[in-house]
C-alpha positions as YAML, in Angstrom:
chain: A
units: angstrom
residues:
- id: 1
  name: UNK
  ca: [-53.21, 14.55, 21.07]
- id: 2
  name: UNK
  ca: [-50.56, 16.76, 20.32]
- id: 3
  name: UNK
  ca: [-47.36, 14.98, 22.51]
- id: 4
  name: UNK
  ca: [-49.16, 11.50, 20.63]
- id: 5
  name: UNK
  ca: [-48.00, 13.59, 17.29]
- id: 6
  name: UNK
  ca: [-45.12, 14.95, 18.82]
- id: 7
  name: UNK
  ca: [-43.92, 11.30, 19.80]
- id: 8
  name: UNK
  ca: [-45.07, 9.74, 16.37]
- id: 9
  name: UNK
  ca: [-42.75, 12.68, 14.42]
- id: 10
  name: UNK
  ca: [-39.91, 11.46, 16.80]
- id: 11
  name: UNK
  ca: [-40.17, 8.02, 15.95]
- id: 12
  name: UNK
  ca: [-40.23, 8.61, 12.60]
- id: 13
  name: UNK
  ca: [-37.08, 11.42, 12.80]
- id: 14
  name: UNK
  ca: [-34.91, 9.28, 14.23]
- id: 15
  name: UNK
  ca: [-34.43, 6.21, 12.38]
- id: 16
  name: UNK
  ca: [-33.13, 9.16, 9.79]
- id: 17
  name: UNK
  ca: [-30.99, 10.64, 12.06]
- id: 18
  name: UNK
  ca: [-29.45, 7.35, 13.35]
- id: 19
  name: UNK
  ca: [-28.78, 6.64, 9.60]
- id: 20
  name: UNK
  ca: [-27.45, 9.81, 8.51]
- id: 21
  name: UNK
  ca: [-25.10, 9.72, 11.36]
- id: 22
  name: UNK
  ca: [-22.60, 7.19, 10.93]
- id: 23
  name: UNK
  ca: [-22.40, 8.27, 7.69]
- id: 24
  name: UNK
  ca: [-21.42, 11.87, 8.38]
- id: 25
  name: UNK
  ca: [-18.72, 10.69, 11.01]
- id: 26
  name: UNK
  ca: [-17.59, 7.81, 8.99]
- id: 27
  name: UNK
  ca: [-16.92, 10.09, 6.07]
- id: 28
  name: UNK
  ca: [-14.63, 12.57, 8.37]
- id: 29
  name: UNK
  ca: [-13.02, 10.15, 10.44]
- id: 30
  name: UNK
  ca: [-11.93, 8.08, 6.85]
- id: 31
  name: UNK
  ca: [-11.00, 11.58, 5.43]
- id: 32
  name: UNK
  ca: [-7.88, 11.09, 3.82]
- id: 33
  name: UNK
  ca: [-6.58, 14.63, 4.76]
- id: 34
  name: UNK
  ca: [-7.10, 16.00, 8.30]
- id: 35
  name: UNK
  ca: [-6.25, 19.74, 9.31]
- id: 36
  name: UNK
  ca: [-3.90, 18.66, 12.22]
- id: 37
  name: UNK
  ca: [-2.55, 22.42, 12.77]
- id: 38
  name: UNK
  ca: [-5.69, 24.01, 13.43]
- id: 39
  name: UNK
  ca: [-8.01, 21.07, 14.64]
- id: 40
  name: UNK
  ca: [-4.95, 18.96, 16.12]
- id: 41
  name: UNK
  ca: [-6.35, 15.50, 17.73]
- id: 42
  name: UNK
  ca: [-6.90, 15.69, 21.17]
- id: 43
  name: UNK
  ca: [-3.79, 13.97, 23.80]
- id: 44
  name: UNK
  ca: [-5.09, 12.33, 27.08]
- id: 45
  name: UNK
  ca: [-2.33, 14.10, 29.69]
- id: 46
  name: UNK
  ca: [-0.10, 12.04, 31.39]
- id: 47
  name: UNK
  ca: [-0.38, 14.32, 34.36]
- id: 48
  name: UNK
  ca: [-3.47, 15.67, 36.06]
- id: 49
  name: UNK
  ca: [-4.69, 19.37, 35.80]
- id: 50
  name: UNK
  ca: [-3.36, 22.03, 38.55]
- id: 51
  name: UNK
  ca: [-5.81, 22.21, 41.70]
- id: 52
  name: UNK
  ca: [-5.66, 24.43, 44.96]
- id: 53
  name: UNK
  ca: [-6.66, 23.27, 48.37]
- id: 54
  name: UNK
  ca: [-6.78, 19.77, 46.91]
- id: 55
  name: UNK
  ca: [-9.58, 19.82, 44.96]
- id: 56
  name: UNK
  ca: [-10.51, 23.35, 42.98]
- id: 57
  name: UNK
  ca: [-9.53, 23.34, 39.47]
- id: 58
  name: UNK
  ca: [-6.98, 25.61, 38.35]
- id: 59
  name: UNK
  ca: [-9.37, 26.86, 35.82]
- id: 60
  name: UNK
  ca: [-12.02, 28.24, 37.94]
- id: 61
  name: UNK
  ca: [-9.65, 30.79, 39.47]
- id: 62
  name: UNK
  ca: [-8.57, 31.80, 35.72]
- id: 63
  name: UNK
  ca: [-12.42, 31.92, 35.01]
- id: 64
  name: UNK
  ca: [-13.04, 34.38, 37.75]
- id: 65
  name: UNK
  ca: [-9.86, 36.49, 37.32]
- id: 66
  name: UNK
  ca: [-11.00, 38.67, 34.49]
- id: 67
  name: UNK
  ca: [-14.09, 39.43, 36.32]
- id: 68
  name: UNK
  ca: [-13.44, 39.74, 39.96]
- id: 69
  name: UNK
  ca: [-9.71, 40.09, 40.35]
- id: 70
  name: UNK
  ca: [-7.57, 37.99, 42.73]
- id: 71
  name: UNK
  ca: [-9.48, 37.34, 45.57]
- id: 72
  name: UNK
  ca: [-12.86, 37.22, 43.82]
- id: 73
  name: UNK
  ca: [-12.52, 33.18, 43.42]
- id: 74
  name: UNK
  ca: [-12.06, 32.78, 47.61]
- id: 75
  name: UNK
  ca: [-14.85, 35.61, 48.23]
- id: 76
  name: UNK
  ca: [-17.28, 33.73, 45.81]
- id: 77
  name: UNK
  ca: [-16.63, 30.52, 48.40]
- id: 78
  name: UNK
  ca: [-16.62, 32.06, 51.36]
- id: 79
  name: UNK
  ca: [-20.10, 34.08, 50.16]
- id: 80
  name: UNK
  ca: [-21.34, 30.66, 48.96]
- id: 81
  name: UNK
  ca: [-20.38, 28.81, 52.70]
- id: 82
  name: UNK
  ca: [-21.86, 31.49, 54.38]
- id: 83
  name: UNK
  ca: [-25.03, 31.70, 52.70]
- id: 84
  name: UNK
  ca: [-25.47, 27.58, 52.81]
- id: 85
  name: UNK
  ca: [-24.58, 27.90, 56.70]
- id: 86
  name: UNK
  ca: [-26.49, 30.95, 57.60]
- id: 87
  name: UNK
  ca: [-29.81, 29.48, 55.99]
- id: 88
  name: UNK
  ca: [-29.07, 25.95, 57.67]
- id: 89
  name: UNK
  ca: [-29.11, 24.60, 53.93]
- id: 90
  name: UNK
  ca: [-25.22, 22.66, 54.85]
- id: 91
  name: UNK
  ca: [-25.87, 21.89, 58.72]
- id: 92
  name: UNK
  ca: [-23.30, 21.00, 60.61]
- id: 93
  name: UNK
  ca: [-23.68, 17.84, 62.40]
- id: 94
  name: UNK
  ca: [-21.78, 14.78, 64.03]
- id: 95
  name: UNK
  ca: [-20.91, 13.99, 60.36]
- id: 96
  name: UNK
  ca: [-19.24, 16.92, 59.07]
- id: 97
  name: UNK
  ca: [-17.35, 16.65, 62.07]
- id: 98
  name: UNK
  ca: [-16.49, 13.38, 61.42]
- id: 99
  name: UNK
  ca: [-15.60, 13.76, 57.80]
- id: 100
  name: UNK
  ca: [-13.36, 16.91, 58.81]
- id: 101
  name: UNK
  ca: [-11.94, 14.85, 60.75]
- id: 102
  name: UNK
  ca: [-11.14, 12.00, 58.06]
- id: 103
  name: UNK
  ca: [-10.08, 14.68, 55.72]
- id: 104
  name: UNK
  ca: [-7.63, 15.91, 57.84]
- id: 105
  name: UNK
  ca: [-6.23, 12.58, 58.55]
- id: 106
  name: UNK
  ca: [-6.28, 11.70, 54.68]
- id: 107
  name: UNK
  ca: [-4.35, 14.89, 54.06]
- id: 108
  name: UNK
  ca: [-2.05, 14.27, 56.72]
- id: 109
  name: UNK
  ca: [-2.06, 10.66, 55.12]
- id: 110
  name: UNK
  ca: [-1.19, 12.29, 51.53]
- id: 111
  name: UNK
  ca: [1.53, 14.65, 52.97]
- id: 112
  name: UNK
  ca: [3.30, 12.41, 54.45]
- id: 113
  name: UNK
  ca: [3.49, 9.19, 53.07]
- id: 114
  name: UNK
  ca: [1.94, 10.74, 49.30]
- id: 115
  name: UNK
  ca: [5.47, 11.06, 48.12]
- id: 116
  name: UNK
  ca: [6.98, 7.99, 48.82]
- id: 117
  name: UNK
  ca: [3.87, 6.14, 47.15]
- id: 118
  name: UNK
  ca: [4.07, 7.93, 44.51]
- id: 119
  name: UNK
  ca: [7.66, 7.25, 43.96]
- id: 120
  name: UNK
  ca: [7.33, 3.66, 44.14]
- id: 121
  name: UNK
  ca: [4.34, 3.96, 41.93]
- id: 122
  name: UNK
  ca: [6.19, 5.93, 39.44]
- id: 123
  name: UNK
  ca: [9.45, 3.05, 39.35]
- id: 124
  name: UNK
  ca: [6.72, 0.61, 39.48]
- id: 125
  name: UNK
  ca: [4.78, 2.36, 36.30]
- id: 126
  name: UNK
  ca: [8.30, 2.99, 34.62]
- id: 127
  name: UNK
  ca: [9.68, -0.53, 34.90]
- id: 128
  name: UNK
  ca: [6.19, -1.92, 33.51]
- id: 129
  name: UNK
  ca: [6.62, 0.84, 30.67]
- id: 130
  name: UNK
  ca: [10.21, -0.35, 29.78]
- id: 131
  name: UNK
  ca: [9.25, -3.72, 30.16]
- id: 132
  name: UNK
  ca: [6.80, -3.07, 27.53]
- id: 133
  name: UNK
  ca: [9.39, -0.91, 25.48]
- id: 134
  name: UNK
  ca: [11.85, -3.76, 25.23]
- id: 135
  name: UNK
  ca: [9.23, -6.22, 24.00]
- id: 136
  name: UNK
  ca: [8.13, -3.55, 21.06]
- id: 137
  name: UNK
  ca: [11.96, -3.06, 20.34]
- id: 138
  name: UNK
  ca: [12.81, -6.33, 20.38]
- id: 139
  name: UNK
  ca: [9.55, -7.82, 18.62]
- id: 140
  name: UNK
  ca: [10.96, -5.10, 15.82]
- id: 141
  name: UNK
  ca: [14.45, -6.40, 16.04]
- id: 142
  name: UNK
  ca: [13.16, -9.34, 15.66]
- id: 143
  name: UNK
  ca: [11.10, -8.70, 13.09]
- id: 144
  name: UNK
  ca: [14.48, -6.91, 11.58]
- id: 145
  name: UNK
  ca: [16.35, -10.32, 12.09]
- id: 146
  name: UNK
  ca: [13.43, -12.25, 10.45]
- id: 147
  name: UNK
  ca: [13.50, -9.67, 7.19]
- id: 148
  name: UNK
  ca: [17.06, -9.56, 6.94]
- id: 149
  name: UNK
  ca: [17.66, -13.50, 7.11]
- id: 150
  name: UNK
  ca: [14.63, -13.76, 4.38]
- id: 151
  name: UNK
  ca: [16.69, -11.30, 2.25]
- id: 152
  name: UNK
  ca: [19.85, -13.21, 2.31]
- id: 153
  name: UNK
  ca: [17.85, -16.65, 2.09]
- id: 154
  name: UNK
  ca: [16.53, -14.63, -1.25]
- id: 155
  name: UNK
  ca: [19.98, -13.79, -1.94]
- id: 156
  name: UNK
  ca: [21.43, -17.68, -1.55]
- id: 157
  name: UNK
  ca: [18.64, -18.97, -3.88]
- id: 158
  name: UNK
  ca: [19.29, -16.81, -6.36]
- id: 159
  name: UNK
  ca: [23.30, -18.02, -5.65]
- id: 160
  name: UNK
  ca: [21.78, -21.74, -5.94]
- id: 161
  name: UNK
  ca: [20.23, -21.03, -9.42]
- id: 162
  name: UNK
  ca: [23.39, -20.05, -10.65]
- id: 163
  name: UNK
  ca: [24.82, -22.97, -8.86]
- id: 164
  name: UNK
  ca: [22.31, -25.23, -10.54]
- id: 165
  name: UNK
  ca: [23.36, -23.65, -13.79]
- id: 166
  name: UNK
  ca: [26.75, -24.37, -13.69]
- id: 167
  name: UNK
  ca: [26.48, -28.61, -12.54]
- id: 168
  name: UNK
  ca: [23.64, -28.72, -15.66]
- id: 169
  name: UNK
  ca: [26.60, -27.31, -17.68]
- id: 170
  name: UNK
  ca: [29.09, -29.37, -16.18]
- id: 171
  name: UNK
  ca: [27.56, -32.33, -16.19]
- id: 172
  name: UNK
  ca: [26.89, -31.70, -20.31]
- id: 173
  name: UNK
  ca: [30.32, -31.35, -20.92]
- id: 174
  name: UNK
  ca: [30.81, -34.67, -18.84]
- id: 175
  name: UNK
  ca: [27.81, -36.48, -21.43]
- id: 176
  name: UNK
  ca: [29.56, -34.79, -24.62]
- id: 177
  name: UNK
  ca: [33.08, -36.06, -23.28]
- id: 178
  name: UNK
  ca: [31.74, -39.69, -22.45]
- id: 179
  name: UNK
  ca: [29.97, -39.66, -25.47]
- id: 180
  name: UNK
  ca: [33.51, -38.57, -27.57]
- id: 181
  name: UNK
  ca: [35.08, -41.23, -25.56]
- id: 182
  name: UNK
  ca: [32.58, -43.97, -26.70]
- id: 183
  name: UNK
  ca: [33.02, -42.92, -30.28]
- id: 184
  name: UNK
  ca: [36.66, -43.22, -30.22]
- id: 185
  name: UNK
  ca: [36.43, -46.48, -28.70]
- id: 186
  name: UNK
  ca: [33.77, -47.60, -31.66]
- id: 187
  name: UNK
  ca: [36.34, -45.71, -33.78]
- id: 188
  name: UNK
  ca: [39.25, -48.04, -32.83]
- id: 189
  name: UNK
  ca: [37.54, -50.80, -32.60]
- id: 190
  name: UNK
  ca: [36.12, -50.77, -36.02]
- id: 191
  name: UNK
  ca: [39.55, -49.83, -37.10]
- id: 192
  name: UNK
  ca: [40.81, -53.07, -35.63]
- id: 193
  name: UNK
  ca: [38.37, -55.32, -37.23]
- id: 194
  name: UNK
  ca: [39.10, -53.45, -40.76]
- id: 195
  name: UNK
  ca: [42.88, -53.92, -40.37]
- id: 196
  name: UNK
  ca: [42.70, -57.31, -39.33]
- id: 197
  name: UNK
  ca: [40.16, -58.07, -42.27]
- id: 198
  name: UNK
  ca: [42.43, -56.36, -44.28]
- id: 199
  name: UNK
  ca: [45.27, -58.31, -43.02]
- id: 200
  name: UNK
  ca: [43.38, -61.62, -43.50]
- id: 201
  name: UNK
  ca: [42.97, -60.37, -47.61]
- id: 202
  name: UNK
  ca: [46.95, -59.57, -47.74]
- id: 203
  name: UNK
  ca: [48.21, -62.61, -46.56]
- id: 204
  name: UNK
  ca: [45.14, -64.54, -48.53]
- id: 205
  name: UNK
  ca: [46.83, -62.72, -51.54]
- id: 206
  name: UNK
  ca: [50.56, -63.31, -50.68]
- id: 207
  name: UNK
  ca: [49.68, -67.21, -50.27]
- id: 208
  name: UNK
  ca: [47.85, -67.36, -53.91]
- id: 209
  name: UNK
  ca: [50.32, -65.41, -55.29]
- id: 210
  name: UNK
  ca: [53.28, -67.47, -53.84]
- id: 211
  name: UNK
  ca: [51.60, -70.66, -54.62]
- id: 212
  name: UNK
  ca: [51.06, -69.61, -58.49]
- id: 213
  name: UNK
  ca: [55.01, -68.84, -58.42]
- id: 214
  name: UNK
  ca: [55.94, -71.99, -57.12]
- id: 215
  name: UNK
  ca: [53.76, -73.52, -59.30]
- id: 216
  name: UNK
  ca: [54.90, -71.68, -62.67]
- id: 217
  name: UNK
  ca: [58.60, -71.94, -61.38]
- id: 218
  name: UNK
  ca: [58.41, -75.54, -61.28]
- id: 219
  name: UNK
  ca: [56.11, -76.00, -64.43]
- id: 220
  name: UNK
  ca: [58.88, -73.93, -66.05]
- id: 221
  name: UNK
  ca: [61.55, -76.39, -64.66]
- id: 222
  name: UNK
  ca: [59.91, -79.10, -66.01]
- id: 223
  name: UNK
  ca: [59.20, -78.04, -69.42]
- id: 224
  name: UNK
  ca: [62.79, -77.44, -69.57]
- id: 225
  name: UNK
  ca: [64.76, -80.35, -71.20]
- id: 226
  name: UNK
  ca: [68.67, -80.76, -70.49]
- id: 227
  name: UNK
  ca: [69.96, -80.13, -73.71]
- id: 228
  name: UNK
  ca: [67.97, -76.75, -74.02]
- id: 229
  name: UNK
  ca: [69.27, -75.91, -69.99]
- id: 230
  name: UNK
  ca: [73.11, -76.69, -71.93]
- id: 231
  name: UNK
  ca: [72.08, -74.48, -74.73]
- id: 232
  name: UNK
  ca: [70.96, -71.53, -72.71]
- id: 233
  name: UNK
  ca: [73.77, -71.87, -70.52]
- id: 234
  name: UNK
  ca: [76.85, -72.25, -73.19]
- id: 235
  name: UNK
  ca: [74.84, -68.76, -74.54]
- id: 236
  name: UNK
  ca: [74.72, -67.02, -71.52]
- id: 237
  name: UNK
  ca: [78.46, -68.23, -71.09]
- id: 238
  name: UNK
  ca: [79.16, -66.65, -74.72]
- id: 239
  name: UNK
  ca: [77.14, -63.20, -73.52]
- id: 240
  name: UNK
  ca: [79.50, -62.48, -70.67]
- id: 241
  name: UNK
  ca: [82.19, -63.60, -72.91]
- id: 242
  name: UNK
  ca: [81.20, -60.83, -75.30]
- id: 243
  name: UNK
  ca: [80.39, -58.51, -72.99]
- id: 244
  name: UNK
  ca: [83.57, -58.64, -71.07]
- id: 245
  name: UNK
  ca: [85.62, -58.17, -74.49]
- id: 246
  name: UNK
  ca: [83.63, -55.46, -75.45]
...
């Protein structure tokens, strides 16, 4: 009865506690400040941690060394191998052998050709790196390039508006000169037709005006009889006479 209430108040816990805790974390890990100096994110080491004999941590021995000195780390092994081989807990059989055996030949294996694999793993590792370094540098070069280019492509329209400002303005001082031209050529045209009209009105004029001359010249002439022609010409004769005595 009691684990069936037990298991009932976990089932009905936890659908709180997997609520509440995405919440919590989500909150800290979208925190907007973070105490790096005194809770600094953790780094994943590029190299692994110290070991002696191949396989003990480093940090067992500094456990131990407060407590049981130097040698306390190697006495606590050698205690624990006894004990597990003196009470037949670790027997030695064909297999131990046998893996002693393989160890040996592994470390052997590790000794002596350890280096040189690592050394080609390392150039190996370091080329893949730099290959991988030259594509970030040279997507952000390119990237660069690309930013640049759009600045002066920004830089050229803004050129081509003032481009497009100047042929609108050009090509309204072309309109207003055509359209000066075409009024000057109204201009002299209509000043043609006015002159010649005027022309046509003059010589209109001088032919009236010659004809009415003529024509009270000769009505003159014929009104004029002979003996009144003598008359006014024996008085203009006795004018000059006068006047050149005088």
């Amino acid at each position: 009865m009691l684990s069936r209430v037990a298991q009932r108040t976990v089932q009905e816990v936890r659908p709180a506690l997997v609520a509440a805790r995405p919440t919590h974390t989500t909150a800290v890990n979208k925190a907007e400040e973070r105490d790096d100096i005194n809770f600094p994110r953790r780094v994943r080491p590029v190299e692994p941690g110290k070991v002696r004999m191949g396989f003990i941590p480093e940090e067992f021995f500094q456990f131990l060394y407060p407590k049981t000195g130097v040698t306390g780390p190697y006495m606590f092994g050698v205690g624990v191998s006894t004990y597990l081989l003196s009470k037949e807990i670790y027997v030695l059989e064909h297999e131990f052998y046998t893996g002693l055996s393989i160890a040996m030949m592994l470390v052997y294996g590790i000794k002596k050709l350890g280096p040189g694999i690592g050394a080609y793993l390392d150039k190996e590792m370091e080329e893949i790196e730099g290959s991988w370094t030259n594509y970030r540098e040279g997507s952000i070069k390119s990237i660069q390039d690309t930013i640049a280019a759009e600045k002066t492509a920004q830089f050229e329209a803004e050129g081509q508006t003032i481009l497009f400002d100047a042929k609108r303005e050009n090509v309204a001082l072309q309109l207003e000169a055509a359209y000066r031209a075409r009024l000057a050529t109204v201009h002299t045209e209509v000043k043609k037709r006015l002159d010649y009209q005027m022309e046509t009105a003059n010589v209109h004029a001088r032919v009236e005006q010659k004809h009415m001359v003529d024509w009270i010249v000769n009505s003159v002439h014929a009104s004029i009889t002979p003996a009144e022609e003598a008359a006014a010409l024996n008085k203009c004769v006795a004018d000059l006479k006068a006047m050149a005595s005088a």
